[in-house]
N, C-alpha and C positions, 0 to 999 in steps of 0.2 A: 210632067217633068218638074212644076214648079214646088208641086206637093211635096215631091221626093227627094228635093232639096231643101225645102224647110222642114222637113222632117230629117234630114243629117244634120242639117245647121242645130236645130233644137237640142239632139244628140251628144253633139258633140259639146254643147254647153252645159248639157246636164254633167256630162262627163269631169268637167271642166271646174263647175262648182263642186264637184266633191271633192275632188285633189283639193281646191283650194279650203275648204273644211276641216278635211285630215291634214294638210298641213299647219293651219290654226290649232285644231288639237293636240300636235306634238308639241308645236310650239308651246303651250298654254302647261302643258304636263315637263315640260323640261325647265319652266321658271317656276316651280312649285318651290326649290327653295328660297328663290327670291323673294315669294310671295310670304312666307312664312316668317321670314326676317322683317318684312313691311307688320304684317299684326303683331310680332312679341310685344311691343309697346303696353296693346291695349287690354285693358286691366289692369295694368301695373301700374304706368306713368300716366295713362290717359283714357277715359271713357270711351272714347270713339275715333274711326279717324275717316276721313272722306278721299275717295278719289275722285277728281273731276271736279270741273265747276259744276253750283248751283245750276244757274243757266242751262246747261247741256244735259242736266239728267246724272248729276255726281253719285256716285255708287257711296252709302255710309257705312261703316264695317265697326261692329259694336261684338261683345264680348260671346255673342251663339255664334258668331258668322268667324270668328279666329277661332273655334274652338272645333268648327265644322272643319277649318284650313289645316288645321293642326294634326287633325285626329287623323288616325294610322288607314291607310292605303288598302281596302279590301284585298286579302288572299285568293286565289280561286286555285284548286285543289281540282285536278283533272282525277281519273279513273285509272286503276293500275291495265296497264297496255305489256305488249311484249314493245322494244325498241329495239335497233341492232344500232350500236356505238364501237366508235373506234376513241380508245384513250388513249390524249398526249399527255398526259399529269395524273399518277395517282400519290397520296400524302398517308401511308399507312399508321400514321399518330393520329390524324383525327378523321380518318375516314373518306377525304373528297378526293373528287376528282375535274378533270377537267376532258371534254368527250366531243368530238364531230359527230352529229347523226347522220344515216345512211343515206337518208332522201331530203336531203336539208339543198332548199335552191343553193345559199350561199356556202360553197366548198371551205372558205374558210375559217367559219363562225364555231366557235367552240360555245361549249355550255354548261355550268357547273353542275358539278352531282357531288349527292352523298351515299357511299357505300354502306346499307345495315347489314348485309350480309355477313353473318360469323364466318364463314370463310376463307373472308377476307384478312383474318390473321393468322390464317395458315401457312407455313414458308410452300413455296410453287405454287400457289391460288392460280385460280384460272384469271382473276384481271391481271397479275402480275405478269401472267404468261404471254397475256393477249396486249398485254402495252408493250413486252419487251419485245413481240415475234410482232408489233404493228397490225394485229390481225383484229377483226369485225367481231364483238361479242354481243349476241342476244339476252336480251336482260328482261328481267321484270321489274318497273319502275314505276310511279307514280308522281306525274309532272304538277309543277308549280306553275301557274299561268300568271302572264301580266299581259292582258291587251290580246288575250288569243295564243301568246307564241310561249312557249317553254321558257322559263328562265331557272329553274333548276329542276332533275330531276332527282329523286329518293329509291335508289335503287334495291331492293329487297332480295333480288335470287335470279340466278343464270335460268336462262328460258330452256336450253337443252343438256 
């Protein structure tokens, strides 16, 4: 019995440090432009700049290490999929929209798209039809990933 409570106890702390991890990484990714505004300096005004004291193990940030902060946010490029989308916004000047997916946990999370479908400037198109009757369209799209989850997708052609 006492196993199989150090073995929940154990459990439940593995559990325990990874929320506490992923919450450090959000954290860390959401002051990205704070951090950004800390290195513009260097190069410009100043060679280097330190965080931290000596003493403790101060982190030095010199002109590779601003340049690595700087530079642009890896894209990842998912595989075109069928999706079934419901649009609350479509903008037929430049093409986007705005879509809830079918099987999305959160009911009320929208998600931007871009429409290249030629169709799409046809008067009655079938997204026109499907935003104004609030009805589910299957698409053929190919998502923009950030962290796993869809942050836009590039819709190409109606699935039926």
């Amino acid at each position: 019995m006492a196993m199989d409570v150090a073995a929940k106890a154990l459990e439940e702390m593995g559990k325990t440090s990874r929320a506490a991890i992923d919450a450090i990484e959000r954290v860390a990714t959401s002051q990205r432009p704070a951090v950004k505004l800390f290195v513009a300096p260097i190069g410009q005004t100043c060679a280097t700049a330190q965080v931290g004291d000596q003493e403790s193990g101060a982190i030095l940030v010199d002109k590779p290490t601003r340049d690595a902060i700087e530079g642009p946010e890896p894209i990842e490029i998912g595989d075109t999929s069928q999706f079934e989308i419901l649009l609350s916004e479509l903008d037929l000047k430049n093409k986007s929209c705005k879509f809830s997916l079918r099987d999305e946990d959160d009911p009320d999370r929208r998600t931007n798209g871009e429409i290249t479908d030629p169709v799409l400037s046809t008067p009655n198109n079938p997204y026109a039809t499907a935003l104004n009757g609030q009805r589910w369209l299957t698409v053929w799209g190919k998502p923009q990933l950030k962290e796993g989850e869809i942050e836009r997708l590039y819709i190409s052609d109606l699935a039926n």
